[in-house]
C-alpha positions as MATLAB code, in Angstrom:
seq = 'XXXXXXXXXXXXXXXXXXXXXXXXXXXXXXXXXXXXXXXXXXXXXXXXXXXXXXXXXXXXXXXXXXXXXXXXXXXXXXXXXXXXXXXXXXXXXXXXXXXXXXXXXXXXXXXXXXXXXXXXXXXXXXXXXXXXXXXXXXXXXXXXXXXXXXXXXXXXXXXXXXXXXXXXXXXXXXXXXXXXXXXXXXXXXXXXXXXXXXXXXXXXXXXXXXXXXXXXXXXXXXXXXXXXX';
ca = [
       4.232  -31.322   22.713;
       5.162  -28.027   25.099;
       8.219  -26.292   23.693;
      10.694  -25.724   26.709;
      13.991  -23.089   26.134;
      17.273  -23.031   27.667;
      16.985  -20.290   30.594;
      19.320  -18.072   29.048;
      16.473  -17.565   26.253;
      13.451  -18.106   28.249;
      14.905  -14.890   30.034;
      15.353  -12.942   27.103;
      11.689  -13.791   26.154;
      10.148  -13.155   29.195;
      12.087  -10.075   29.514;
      11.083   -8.844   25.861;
       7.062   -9.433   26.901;
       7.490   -7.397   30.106;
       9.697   -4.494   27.909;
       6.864   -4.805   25.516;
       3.700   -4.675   28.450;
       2.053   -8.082   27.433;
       1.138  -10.531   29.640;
       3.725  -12.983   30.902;
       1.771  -16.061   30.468;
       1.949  -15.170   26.269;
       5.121  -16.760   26.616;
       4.274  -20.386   27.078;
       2.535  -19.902   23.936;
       5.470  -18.476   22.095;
       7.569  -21.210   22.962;
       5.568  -23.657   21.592;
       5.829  -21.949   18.221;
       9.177  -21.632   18.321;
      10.089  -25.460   19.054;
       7.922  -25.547   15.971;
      10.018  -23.464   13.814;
      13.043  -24.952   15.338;
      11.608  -28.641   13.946;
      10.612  -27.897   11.105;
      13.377  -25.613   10.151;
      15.574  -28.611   10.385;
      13.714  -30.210    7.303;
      12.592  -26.967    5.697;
      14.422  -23.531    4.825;
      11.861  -21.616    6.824;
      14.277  -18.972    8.279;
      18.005  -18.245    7.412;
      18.348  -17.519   11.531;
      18.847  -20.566   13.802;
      19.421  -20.191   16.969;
      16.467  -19.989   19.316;
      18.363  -17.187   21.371;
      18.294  -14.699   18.070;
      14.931  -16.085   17.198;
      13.076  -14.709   20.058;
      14.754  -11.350   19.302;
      13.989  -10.944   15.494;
      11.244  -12.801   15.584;
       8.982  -12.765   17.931;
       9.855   -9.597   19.436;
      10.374   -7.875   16.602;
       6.617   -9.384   15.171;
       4.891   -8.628   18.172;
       6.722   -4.874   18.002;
       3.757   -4.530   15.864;
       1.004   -5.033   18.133;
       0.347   -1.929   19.502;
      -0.334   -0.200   16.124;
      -3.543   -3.211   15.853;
      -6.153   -2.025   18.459;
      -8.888   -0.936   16.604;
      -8.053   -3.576   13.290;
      -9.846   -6.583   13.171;
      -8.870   -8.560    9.947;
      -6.011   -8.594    9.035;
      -3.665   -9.987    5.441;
       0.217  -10.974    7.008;
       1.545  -10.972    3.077;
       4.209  -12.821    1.910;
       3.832  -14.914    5.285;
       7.006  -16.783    5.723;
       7.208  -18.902    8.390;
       4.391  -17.067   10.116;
       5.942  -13.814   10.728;
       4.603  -11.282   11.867;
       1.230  -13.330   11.921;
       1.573  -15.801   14.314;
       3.219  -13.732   17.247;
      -0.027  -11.870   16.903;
      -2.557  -14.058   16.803;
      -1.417  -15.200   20.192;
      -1.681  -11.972   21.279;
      -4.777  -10.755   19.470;
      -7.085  -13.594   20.064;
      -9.935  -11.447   18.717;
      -8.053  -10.806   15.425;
      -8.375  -12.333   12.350;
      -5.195  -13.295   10.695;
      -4.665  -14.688    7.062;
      -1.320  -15.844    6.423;
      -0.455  -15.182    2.657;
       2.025  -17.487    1.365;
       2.274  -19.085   -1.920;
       5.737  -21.717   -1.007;
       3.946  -25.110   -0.746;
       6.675  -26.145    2.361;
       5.864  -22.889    4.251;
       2.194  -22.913    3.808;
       2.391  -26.701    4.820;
       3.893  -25.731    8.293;
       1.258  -22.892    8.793;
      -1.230  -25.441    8.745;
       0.697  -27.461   10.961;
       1.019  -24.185   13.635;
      -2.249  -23.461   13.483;
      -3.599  -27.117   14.158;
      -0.915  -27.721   16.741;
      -1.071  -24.443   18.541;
      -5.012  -24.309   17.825;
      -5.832  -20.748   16.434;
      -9.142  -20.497   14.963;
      -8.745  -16.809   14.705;
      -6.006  -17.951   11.659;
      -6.055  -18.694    8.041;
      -3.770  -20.046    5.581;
      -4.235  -19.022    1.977;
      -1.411  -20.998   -0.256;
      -1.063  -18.203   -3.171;
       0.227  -15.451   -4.283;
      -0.899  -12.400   -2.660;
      -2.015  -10.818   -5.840;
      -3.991  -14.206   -6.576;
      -5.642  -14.136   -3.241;
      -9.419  -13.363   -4.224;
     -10.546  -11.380   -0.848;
     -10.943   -7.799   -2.318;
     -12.259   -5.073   -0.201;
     -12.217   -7.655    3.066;
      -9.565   -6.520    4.789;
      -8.874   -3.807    7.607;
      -4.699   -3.793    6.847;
      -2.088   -5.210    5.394;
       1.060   -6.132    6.904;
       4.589   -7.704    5.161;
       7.694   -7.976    7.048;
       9.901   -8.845    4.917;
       7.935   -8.872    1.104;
       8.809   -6.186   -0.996;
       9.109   -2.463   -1.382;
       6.228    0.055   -0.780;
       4.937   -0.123   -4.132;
       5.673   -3.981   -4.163;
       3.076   -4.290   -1.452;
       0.613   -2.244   -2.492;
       0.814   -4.127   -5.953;
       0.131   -7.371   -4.447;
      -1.903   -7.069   -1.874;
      -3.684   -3.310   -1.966;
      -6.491   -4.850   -3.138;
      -7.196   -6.470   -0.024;
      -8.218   -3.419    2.004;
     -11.480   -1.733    1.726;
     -12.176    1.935    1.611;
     -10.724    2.966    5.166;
      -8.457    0.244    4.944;
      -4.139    0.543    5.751;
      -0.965   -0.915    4.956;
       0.783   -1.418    7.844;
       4.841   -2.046    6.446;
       7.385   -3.422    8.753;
      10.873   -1.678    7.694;
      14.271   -1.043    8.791;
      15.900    2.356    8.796;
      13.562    4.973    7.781;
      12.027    4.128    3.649;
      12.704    7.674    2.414;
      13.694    6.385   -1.332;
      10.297    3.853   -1.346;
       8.204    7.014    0.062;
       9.228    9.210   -2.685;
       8.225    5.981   -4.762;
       4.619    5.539   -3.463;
       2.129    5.419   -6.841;
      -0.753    7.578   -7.310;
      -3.531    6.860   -4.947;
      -1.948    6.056   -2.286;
      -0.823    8.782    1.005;
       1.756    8.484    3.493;
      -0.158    8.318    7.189;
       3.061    7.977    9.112;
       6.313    6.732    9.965;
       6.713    5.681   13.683;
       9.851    3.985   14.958;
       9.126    1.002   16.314;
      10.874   -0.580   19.563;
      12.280   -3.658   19.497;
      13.481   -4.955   23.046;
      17.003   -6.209   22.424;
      17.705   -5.104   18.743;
      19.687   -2.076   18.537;
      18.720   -1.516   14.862;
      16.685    0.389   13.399;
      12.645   -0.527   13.313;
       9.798    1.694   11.526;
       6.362    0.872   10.883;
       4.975    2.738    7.525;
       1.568    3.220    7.452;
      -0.139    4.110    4.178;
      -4.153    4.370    2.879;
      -5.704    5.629   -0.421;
      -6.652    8.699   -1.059;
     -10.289    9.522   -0.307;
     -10.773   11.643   -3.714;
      -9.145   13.058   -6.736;
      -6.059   15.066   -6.325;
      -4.915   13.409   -2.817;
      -2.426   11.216   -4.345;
      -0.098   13.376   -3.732;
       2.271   13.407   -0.798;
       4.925   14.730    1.545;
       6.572   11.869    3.712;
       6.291   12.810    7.387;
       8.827   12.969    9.790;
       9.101    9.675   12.118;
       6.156    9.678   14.178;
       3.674   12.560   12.622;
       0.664   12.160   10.674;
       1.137   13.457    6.887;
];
């Protein structure tokens, strides 16, 4: 069934897609997802926020605050999924990408399913496990968690995921500078860009990390917001 919002919120969303440059009719989409999460978040703890108004600001805004950074990935691992976030936002928008939402709670990797049936995304998987348990090595172009764990946390979990050339792509707040100076051997700092979300005045940064290529790159000097290390 269609979700429909109150026009106070379908403003704020439409508003966000235009701030953000994607296309307008993404929204009708969106909404559907989110009368989704509003159902099932009536039965389920799938997100502490509740009102639709706040979800389409740190939710799907702030998910789809990551698309820009995905044009030339094609798979890609949304750890520690949640209740889809940021993977679902961005399989609407990326039709062409491949999403696997990592999540090992049986509730929230019931109402996955349930998005991708209802919303019919066959660019979208659903593995119910813990990212370290999920057996894809090597298969992956990045990594993404929103809300998972520190640096290190997820390149415990989930670094095996990525081959060679492969990223983590980590959705933070203010800028990570204690988790940078954390990162374990083998792994370099690409950058730290801010990352815009319309309607949240807080702080956003997207951390982007990759192995090192060959002995004696692990280590690194953060970068300043923006810059290449």
């Amino acid at each position: 069934m269609p979700g429909r919002l109150e026009p106070d919120v379908q403003a704020r969303l439409d508003a966000g897609l235009q701030a953000l440059a994607l296309p307008a009719d993404l929204a009708a989409a969106l909404t559907d997802f989110l009368a989704l999460l509003v159902r099932w978040s009536r039965a389920y703890n799938l997100t502490a926020v509740r009102d639709p108004a706040q979800m389409v600001t740190l939710h799907l805004l702030d998910s789809l605050s990551l698309h820009p950074h995905l044009d030339d990935i094609r798979t890609l691992a949304d750890l520690g999924s949640g209740a889809g976030l940021p993977g679902i936002p961005l399989a609407l928008a990326r039709p062409r990408l491949h999403i696997a939402l990592v999540e090992s709670n049986r509730k929230k990797a019931r109402f996955l399913r349930e998005v991708v049936r209802t919303l019919g995304l066959p660019n979208v998987e659903v593995a119910e496990c813990r990212a370290e348990a999920f057996a894809r090595p090597g298969e992956f172009d990045a990594v993404t968690a929103r809300a998972l764990a520190s640096l290190a946390g997820i390149i415990a979990v989930g670094g095996h995921l990525l081959h060679d050339e492969g990223r983590v792509l980590a959705m933070k707040g203010a800028h990570p500078d204690a988790e940078l100076a954390a990162l374990p051997p083998g792994w370099r700092l690409l950058s730290v860009q801010p990352l815009r979300v319309p309607g949240l005045p807080a702080e956003r940064h997207l951390v982007t990390l990759r192995r090192t290529q060959a002995p004696g790159e692990g280590d690194h000097k953060p970068s300043p917001p923006g810059k290449a290390a």
